[in-house]
C-alpha positions as CSV (number, residue, x, y, z in Angstrom):
1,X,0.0,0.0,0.0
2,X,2.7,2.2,0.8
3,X,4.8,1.9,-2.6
4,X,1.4,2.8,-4.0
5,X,0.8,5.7,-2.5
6,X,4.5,6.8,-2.5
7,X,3.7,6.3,-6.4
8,X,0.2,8.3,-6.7
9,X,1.4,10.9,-3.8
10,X,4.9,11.4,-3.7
11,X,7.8,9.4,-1.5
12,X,7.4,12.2,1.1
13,X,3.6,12.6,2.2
14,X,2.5,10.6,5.0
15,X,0.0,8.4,2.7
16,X,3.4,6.7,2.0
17,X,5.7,7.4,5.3
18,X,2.9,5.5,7.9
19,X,2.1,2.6,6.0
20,X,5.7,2.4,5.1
21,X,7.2,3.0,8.4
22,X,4.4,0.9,10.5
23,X,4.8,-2.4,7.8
24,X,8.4,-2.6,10.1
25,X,7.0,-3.1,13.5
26,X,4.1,-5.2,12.0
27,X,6.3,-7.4,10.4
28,X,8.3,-8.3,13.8
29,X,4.6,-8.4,15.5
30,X,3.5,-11.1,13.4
31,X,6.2,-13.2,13.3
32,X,6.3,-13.0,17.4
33,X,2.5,-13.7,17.6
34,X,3.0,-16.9,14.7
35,X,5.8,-18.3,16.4
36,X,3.7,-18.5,19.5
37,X,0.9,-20.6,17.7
38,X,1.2,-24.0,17.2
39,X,2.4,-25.2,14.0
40,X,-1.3,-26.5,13.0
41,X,-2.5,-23.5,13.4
42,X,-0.3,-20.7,12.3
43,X,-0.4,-18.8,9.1
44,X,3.4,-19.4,8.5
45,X,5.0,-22.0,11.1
46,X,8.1,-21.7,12.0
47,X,9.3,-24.5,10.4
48,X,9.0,-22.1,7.3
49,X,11.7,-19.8,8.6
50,X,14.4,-22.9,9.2
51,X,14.1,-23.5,5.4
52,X,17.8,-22.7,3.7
53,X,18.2,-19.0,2.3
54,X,14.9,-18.0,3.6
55,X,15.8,-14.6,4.2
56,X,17.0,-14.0,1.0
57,X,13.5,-15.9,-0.6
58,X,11.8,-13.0,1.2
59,X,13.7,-10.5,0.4
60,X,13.6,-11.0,-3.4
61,X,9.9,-11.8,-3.0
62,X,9.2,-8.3,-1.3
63,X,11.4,-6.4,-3.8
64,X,9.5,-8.1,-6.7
65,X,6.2,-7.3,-5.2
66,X,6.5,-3.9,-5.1
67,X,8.2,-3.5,-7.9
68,X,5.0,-5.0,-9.4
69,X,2.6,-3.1,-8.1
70,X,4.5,-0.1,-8.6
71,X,4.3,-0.6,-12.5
72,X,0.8,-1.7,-12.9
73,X,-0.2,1.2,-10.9
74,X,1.9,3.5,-13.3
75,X,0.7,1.9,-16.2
76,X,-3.3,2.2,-14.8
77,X,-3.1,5.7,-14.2
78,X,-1.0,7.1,-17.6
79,X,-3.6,5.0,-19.3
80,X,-6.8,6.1,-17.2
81,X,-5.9,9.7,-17.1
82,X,-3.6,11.1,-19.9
83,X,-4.9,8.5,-22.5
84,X,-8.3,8.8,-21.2
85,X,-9.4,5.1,-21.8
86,X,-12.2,3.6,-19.8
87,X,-11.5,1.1,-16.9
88,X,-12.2,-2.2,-18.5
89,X,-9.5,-1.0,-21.1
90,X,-7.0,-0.3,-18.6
91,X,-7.7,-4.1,-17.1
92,X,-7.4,-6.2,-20.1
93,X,-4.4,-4.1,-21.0
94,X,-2.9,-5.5,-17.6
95,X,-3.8,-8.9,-18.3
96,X,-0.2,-10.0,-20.3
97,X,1.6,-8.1,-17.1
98,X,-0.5,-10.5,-14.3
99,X,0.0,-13.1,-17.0
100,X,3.7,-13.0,-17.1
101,X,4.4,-12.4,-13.5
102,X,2.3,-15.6,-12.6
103,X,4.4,-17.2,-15.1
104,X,8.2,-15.8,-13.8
105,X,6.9,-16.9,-10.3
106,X,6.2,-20.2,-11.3
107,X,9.8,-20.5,-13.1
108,X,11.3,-19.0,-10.0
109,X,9.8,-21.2,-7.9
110,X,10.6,-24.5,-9.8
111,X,14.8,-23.2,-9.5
112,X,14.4,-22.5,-6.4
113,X,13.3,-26.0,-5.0
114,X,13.3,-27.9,-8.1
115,X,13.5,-31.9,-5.7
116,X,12.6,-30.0,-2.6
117,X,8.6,-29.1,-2.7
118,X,7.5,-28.5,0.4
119,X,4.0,-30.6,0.9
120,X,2.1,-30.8,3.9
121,X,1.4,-34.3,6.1
């Protein structure tokens, strides 16, 4: 929310600052609360954060995100507002992007653990 705001509003306005700045301590939050759960019942166990290179999964996962979002965003509003095409336009024209990045995350993901899928008892 924050990289689209920082987008739309500028990288100095509070619409992108407080979303920005809070994600941080809500991160830690939820990984304390999580690894309190038991494993059946938490949203990522903590067996998840044991897996090798981890970090680095979610770090390249978060910098893809919002580098994602940041473009569709860009692309929705030059299309919306300077070309001055309707909505429904604007969505099929981001279908090949959402397209695409479904398929590069799929590739990625089949690298990254190619004999190691992770599959639940």
């Amino acid at each position: 929310m924050a990289l689209t705001f920082g987008a739309t509003y500028g990288w100095k306005t509070a619409a992108f600052l407080v979303p920005f700045l809070a994600s941080f301590a809500i991160f830690f939050i939820f990984v304390w609360y999580e690894s309190r759960l038991p494993t059946t019942h938490a949203l990522v166990p903590i067996e998840v954060l044991r897996l090798p290179n981890i970090l680095v999964l979610v770090t390249f996962a978060l910098i893809t995100l919002g580098w994602w979002s940041v473009q569709f965003l860009a692309f929705i509003e030059t299309w919306l507002y300077v070309g001055g095409e309707s909505m429904i336009v604007v969505a099929v024209r981001t279908i090949p992007i959402g397209i695409s990045a479904a398929l590069i995350s799929v590739v990625c993901m089949y690298v990254s653990f190619p004999c190691r899928m992770i599959v639940p008892n």
